[in-house]
C-alpha positions, 0 to 999 in steps of 0.5 A, spaced: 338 913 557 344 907 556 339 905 550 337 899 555 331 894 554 328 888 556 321 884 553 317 880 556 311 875 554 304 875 557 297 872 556 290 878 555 284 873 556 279 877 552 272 875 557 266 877 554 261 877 560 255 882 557 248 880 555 246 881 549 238 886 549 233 880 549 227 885 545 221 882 545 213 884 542 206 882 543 203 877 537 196 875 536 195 868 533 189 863 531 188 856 532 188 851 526 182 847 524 185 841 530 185 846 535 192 847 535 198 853 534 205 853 535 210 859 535 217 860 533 222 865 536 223 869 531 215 871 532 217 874 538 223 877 537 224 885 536 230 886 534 234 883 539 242 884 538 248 883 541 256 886 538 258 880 538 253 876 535 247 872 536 247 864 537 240 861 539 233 865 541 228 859 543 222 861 547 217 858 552 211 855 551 211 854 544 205 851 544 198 852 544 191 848 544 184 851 545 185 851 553 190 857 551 185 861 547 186 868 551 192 872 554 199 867 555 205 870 557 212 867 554 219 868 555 224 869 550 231 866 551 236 869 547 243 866 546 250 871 544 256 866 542 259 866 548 254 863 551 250 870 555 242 869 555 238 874 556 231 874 557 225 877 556 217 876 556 211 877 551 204 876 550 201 871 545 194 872 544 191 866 542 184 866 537 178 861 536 176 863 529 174 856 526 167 856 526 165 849 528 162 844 523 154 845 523 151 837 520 144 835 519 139 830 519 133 829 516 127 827 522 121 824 522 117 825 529 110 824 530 105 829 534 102 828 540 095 826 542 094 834 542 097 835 536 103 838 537 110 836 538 117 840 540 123 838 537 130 840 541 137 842 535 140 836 538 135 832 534 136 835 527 144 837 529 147 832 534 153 830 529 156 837 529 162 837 532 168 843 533 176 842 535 174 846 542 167 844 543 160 846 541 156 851 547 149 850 544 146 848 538 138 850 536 133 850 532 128 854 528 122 852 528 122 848 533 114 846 535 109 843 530 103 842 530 097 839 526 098 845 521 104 843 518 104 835 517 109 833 512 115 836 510 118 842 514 124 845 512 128 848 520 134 852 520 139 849 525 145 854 529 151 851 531 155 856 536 162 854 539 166 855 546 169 862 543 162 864 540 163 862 533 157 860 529 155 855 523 148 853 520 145 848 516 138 845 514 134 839 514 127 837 513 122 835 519 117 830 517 110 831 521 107 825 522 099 825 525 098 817 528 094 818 533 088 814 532 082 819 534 076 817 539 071 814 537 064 816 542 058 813 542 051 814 544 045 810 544 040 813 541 032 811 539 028 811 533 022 811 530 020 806 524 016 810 519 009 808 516 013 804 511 017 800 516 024 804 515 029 808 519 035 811 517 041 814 520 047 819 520 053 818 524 052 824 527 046 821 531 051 817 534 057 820 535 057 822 543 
């Protein structure tokens, strides 16, 4: 109680060590017209948060193509200032709803020797394309047969790798050139009293 004292100086190193909460959701996102899509990090972000303040997020991949259409799990990193990371993962739901693009072409087919001919969608359609790739490709009507020599409109149907659909139109020109078979018989006939006979094709047509 003498009313003593004594002061002294030290160092409080202030260590910030706890993570910041990486908080993420689930999204859906489409392809574009080239078959691509990208994603930045704060479509995945839910909130995430730290008392100190967030510096960066980034997440991983980033990138989809069609290969990716379907379910992709990405991780979400998520930096505080004094350099804590935390992580968490997300599912990115990549989508195909670009329908592919149908084109036609006009065709000219001929008829077989029994006067009939079938022709396939990739005949009037074989120039149709799709960022992800054509599955099938039909058309209707798709056989002719003498009925319908000259111009027929067909519907064609392109349907991609995800199931989307495009149609088109075009004219297919039946052409009959076949030659038909001439048969012949020989056949006798008998002049009349005046000197003459006469004939019909069908007298010789075998």
């Amino acid at each position: 109680y003498s009313g003593n004292s004594a002061a002294c100086m030290s160092t409080v190193t202030v260590i910030d060590n706890t993570l910041p909460v990486a908080v993420c959701h689930n999204i859906t996102i489409p392809l574009d017209v080239t078959g691509h899509a990208n994603i930045i990090p704060s479509q995945i972000d839910n909130g995430s948060s730290d008392a100190c303040g967030i510096v960066s997020m980034s997440v991983m991949p980033n990138t989809f193509t069609c290969a990716n259409v379907g379910n992709n799990t990405v991780t979400l990193s998520v930096t505080d200032d004094n350099g804590n990371i935390s992580t968490c993962n997300a599912n990115v739901t990549v989508v195909d709803t670009i329908p592919p693009v149908a084109i036609c072409q006009n065709i000219v087919v001929q008829l077989d020797d029994y006067g009939f001919v079938t022709i396939t969608g990739a005949d009037v359609g074989f120039t149709s394309h799709d960022a992800c790739g054509i599955s099938s490709i039909s058309v209707s009507p798709d056989t002719f047969t003498c009925a319908e020599i000259g111009d027929n409109t067909v519907n064609v149907t392109v349907t991609d790798v995800n199931g989307n659909i495009s149609t088109c139109s075009s004219v297919v020109t039946i052409e009959d050139i076949t030659a038909p078979d001439a048969i012949c018989q020989n056949i006798t006939v008998y002049l009349d009293p005046t000197g003459n006979a006469a004939i019909t094709p069908d007298q010789i047509d075998g």
